[in-house]
C-alpha positions as CSV (number, residue, x, y, z in Angstrom):
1,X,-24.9,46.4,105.9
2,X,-27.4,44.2,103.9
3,X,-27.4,43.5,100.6
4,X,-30.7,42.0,99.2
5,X,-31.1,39.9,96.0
6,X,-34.2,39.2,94.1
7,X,-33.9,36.2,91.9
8,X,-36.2,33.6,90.7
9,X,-36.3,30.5,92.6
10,X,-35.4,27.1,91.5
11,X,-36.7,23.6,93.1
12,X,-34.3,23.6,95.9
13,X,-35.6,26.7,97.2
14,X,-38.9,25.0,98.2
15,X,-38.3,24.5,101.7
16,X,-37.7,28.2,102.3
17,X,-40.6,29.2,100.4
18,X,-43.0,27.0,102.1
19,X,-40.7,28.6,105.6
20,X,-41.9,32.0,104.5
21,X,-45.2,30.8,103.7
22,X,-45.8,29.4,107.2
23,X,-44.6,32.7,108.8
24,X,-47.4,34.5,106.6
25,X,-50.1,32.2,107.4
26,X,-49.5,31.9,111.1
27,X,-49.6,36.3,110.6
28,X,-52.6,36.1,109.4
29,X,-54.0,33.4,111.2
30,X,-55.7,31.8,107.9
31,X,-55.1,28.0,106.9
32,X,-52.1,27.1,104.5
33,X,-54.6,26.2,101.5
34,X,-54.5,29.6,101.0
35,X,-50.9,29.7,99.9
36,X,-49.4,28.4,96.3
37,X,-46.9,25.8,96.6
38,X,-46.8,24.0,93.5
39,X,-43.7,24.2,91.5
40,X,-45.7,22.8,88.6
41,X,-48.0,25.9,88.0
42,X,-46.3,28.2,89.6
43,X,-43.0,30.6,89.5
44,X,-41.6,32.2,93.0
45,X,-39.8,35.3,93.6
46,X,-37.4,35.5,96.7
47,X,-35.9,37.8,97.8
48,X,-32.9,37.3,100.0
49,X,-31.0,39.1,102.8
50,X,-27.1,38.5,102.6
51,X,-25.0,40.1,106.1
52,X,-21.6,38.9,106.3
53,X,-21.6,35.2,105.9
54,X,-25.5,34.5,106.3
55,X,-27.7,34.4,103.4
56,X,-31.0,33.5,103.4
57,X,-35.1,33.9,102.0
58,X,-36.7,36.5,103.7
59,X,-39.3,37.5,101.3
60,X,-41.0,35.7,98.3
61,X,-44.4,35.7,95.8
62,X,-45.6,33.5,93.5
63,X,-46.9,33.9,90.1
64,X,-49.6,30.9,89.3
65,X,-50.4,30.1,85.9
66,X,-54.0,28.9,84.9
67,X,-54.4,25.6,85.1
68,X,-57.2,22.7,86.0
69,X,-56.5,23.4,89.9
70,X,-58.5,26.5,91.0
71,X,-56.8,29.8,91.3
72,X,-56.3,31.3,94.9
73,X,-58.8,33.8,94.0
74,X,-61.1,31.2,93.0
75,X,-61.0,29.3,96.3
76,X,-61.9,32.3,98.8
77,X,-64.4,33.3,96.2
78,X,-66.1,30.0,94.8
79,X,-69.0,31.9,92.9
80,X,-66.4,34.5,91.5
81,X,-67.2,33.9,87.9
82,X,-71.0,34.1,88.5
83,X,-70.4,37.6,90.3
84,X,-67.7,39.0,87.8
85,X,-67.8,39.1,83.9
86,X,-64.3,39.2,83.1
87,X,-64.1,40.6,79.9
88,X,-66.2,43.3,81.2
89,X,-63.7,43.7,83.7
90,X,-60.8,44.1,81.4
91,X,-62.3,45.4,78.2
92,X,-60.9,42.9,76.7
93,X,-63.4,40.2,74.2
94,X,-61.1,37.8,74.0
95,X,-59.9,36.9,77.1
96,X,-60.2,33.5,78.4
97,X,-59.5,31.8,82.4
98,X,-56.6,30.1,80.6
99,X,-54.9,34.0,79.8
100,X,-54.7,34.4,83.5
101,X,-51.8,34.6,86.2
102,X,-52.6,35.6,89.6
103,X,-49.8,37.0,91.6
104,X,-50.3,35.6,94.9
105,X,-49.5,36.9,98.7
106,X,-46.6,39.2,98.8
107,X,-44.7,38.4,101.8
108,X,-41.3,39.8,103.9
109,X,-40.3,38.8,107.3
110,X,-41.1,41.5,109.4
111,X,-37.6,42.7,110.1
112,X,-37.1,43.3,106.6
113,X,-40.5,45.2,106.2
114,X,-39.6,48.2,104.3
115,X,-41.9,50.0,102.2
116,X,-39.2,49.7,99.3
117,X,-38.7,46.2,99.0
118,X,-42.5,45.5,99.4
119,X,-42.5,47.9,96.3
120,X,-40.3,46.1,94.4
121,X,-41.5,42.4,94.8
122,X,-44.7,44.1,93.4
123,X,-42.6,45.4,90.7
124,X,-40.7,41.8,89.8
125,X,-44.3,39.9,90.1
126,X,-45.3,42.4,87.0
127,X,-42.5,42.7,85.0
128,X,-42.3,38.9,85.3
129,X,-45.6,38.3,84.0
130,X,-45.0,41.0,81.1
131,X,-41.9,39.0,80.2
132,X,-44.0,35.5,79.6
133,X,-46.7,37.8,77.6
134,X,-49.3,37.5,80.4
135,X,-52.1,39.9,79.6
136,X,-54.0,40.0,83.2
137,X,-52.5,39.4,86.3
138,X,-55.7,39.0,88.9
139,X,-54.4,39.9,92.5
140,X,-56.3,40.0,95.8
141,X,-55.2,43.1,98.1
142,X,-55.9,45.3,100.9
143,X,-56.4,49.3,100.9
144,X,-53.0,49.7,102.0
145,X,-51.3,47.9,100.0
146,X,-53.6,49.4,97.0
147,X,-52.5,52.4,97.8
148,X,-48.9,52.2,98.5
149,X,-48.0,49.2,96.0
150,X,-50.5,49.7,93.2
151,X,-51.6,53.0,93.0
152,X,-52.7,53.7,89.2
153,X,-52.5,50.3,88.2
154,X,-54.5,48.2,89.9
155,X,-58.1,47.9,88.4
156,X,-61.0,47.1,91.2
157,X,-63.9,44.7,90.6
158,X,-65.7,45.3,93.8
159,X,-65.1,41.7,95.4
160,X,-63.6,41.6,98.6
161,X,-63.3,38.8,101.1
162,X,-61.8,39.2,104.5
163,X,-58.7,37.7,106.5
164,X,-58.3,38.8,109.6
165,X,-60.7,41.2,109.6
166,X,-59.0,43.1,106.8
167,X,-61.4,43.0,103.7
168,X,-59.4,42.5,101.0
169,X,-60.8,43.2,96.9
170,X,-60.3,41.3,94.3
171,X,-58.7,43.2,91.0
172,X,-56.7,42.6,87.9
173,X,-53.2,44.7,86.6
174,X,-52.5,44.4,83.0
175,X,-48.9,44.2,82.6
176,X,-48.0,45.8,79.4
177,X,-49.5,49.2,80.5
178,X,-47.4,48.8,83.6
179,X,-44.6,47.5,83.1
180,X,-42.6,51.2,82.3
181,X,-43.6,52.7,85.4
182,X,-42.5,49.3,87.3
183,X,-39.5,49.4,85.5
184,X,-39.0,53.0,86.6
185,X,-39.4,51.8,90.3
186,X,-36.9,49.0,89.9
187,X,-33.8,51.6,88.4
188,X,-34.6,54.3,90.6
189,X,-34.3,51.8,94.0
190,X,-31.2,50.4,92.3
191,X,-29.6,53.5,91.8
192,X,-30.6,54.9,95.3
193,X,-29.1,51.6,96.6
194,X,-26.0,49.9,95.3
195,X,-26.6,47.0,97.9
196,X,-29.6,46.0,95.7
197,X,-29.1,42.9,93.3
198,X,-31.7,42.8,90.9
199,X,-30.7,39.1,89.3
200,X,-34.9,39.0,87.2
């Protein structure tokens, strides 16, 4: 059986994050620019498969903080903040760029692909975010993923971009509101599965 832990990473697990990031971009057939790798703005989730003797990163996410580097958002869409007001968008007056995270690919190996611990690295990138007092998170997604991962939470602005022919829409979660109900996900998949180790 395989037990899976989802933990934050530290600087020595760079090399499997930029692994997993490779896989993902050679998926999606899209150049590695597209990917956050920089330890300095950003925090990584893994998670990681343990069977016997072997454990290793098979999944992982990164939350990037605002900074003088653009955003991932900000690179596939260069006139974003021409097309978007963002405090229309939120509702909220006084928020600034700088009040930002963006929650970045989320990404398992295929073999590990299931619908639940997709669910949950969703759930860790928000309840993360809530934790450091992050009001937004802006996130980039398909329909699928809307609808399986975010459903009720995420908050369209009608910009999409595609990859691979998928169109993908630019959108924004506000952690506080969601953090219950992904706190709710995290228990329930916990208690359904003792071989889950949730170490966030």
């Amino acid at each position: 059986m395989t037990q899976y832990i989802f933990r934050l990473a530290v600087l020595a697990d760079k090399p499997a994050i930029r692994c997993l990031q490779e896989q993902f971009m050679a998926e999606i057939a899209d150049p590695l620019e597209l990917v956050e790798s920089d330890f300095d703005r950003s925090e990584f989730i893994l998670v990681e498969a343990v069977d016997g003797s072997s454990r290793r990163a098979v999944g992982m996410m990164s939350i990037m903080r605002a900074s003088s580097a653009p955003f991932v958002f900000e690179r596939v869409l260069p006139d974003v903040w021409q097309r978007i007001d963002l405090r229309a968008l939120t509702g909220r007056t006084d928020l600034r760029r700088e009040d930002l995270v963006e929650v970045d690919w989320v990404y398992l190996e295929k073999a590990h692909r299931a619908k639940q611990l997709t669910r949950l690295l969703t759930a860790a990138g928000v309840l993360h975010a809530h934790r450091r007092g992050y009001p937004v998170i802006a996130i980039i997604t398909n329909a699928g993923s809307k609808a399986a991962l975010l459903s009720g939470i995420f908050h369209g602005s009608g910009l999409t971009i595609e990859v691979s022919g998928v169109p993908y829409e630019l959108g924004a979660v506000w952690p506080a509101q969601s953090a219950a109900l992904m706190a709710d996900v995290v228990q329930s998949a916990c208690a359904r599965d003792p071989l889950l180790a949730w170490h966030l």
